[in-house]
N, C-alpha and C positions, 0 to 999 in steps of 0.2 A: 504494500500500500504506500504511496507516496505521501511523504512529508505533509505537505498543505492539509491533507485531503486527512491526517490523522487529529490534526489542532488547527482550527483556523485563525487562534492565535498568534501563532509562528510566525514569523517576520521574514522572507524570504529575501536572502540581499540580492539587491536588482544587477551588480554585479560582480560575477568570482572568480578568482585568475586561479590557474593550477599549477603547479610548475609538477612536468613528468618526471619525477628521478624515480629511480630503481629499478629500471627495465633490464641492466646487465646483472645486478645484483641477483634480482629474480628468477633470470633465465640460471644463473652459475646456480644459484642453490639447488635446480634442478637439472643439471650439467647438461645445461643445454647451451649450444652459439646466443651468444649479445642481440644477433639481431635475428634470431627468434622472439627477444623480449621486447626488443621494439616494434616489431609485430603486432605482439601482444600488445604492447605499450597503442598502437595504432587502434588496434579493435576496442579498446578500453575509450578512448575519446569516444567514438561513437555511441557506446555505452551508456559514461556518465551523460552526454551531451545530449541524450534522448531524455535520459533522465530530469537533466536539471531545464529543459525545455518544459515537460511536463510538469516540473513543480514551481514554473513561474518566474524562473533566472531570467533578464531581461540579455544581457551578456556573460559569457564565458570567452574569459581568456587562456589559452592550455600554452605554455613553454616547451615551443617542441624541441627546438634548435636553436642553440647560444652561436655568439659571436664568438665564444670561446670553445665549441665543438670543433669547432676545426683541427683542433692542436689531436684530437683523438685520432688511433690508427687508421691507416688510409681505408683499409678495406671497413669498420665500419663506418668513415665518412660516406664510403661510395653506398652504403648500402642506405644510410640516411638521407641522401640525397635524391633516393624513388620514392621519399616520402609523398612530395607534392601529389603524384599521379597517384600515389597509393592513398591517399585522404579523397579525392575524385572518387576512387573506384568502388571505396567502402562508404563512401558517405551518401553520396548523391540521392539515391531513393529513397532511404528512410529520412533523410532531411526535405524531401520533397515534400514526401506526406507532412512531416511534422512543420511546413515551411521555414524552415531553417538557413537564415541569409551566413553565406562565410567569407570572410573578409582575412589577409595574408597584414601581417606585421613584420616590419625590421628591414634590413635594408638589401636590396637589389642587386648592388653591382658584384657581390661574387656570386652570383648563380649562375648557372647556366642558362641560355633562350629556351631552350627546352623545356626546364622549371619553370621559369617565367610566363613562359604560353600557357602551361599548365596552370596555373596559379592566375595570370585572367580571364582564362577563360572559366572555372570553378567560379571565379567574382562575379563574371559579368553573368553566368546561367542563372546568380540567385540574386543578384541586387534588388531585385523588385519585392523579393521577402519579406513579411510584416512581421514573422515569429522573431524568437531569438537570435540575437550574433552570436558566431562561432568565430572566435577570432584567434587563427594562427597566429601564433608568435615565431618564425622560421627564418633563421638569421637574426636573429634578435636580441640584442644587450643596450642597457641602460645607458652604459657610457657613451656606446656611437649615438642612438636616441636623441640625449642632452648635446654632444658636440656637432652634432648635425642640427639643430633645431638654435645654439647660439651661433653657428657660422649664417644660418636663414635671417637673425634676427639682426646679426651685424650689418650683414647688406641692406637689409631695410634702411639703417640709419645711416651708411653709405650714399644709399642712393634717396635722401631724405623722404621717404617713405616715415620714418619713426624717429622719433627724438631719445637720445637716452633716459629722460624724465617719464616718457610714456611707458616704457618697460615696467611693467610689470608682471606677479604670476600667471596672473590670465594671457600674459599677452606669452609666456613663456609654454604655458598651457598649449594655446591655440596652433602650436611649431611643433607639438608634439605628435609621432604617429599615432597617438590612440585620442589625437583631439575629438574624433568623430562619435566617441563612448562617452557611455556614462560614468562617474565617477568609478573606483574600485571599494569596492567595500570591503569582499574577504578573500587575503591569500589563505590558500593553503598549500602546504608542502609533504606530500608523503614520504615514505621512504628512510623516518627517521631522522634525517639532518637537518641542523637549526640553524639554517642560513638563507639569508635572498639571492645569491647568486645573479649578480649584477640583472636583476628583473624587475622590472616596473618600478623604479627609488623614488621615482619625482612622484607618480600616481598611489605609491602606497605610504605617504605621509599620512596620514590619519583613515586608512585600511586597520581591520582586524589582521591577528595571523593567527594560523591554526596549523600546528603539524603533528604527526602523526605516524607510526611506525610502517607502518602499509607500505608496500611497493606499488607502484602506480599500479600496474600491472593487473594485480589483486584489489585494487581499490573499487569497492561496488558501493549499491543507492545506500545502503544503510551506514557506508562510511563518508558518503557526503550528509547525508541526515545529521551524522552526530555531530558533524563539521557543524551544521548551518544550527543544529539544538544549542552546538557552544555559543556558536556567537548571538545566539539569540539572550545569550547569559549578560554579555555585554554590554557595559554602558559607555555609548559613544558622546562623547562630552567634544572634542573637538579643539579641545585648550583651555575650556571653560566650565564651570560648573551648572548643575543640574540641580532643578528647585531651591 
């Protein structure tokens, strides 16, 4: 039974970023190849992503591929790199029904054309989607994020487009690839480790966090439920006080 549909009390946060880790972990514990767990790690997006459609998530953001995955071995770079065409091929119909719009995050220029075709053309078959964002994070780290969005901002003021006086967070916001979202409300991290991994820093200022032993892998609806029962515990104050 879905969350909502058990307390109609529960507060569903309209948006929750995921970050995937534990997909090599998971597959070794069952000595199996790294990218059999990414795989798995692949059929588990579709999973949760049905799920948290259904119980109301307005976006989901999933961490598939850092700006720091590259340094990983070649052979599973290569094999994370048929991600793109592999999110198409597993997604498309059950996101159809469920109208589910997916939108690709992080940046462009090491991919290949091939990814890239792939990756707008997956954009442009759903832009017109009124359900949830499904939103790739694929090449994607904070740091490029922020130094691509202050080199945007400096040219504005270059080219007197902006003054340095107008700067501000909104305006730092709006240079962001996820200006297009709603704010983030709750990360979560499986797989045990207590860390953000150069992901979403500017937009998880005042986000929950939630982590959690789970390999993504194994990550199913009743471990995002207890995820979304935590933060429902939460009092989000904002830098200020309440009553």
């Amino acid at each position: 039974m879905i969350l909502k549909n058990i307390d109609k009390s529960i507060t569903i946060p309209k948006h929750i970023a995921i970050i995937l880790d534990g997909n090599g972990r998971w597959a070794k514990k069952r000595h199996l190849p790294r990218t059999l767990g990414h795989k798995k790690g692949v059929e588990n997006i579709k999973t949760i992503a049905l799920v948290a459609s259904e119980m109301g998530v307005k976006v989901l953001s999933v961490f598939a591929f850092s700006t720091e995955n590259w340094k990983r071995p070649k052979d599973e770079v290569d094999y994370l790199m048929t991600l793109p065409h592999e999110f198409e091929n597993q997604f498309k119909d059950d996101f159809e029904k469920m109208d589910i719009k997916v939108v690709f995050t992080g940046r462009k220029t090491m991919l290949s054309q091939e990814n890239l075709d792939v990756m707008e053309h997956f954009q442009k078959n759903t832009k017109n989607r009124q359900g949830m964002i499904l939103n790739i994070c694929f090449d994607y780290g904070s740091y490029d994020e922020l130094t691509e969005a202050t080199k945007a901002i400096a040219r504005d003021v270059i080219e007197n487009k902006l003054t340095i006086e107008e700067i501000t967070p909104e305006i730092i916001g709006s240079h962001l690839y996820t200006k297009d979202l709603l704010p983030l409300d709750l990360l979560i991290r499986p797989s045990g480790e207590l860390r953000i991994s150069n992901f979403m820093l500017w937009q998880l200022a005042y986000s929950e966090l939630y982590f959690c032993d789970t390999f993504w892998p194994a990550f199913s609806k009743k471990n995002l439920e207890k995820a979304i029962l935590d933060y429902n515990h939460r009092e989000r104050r904002f830098g200020g006080l309440k009553g």
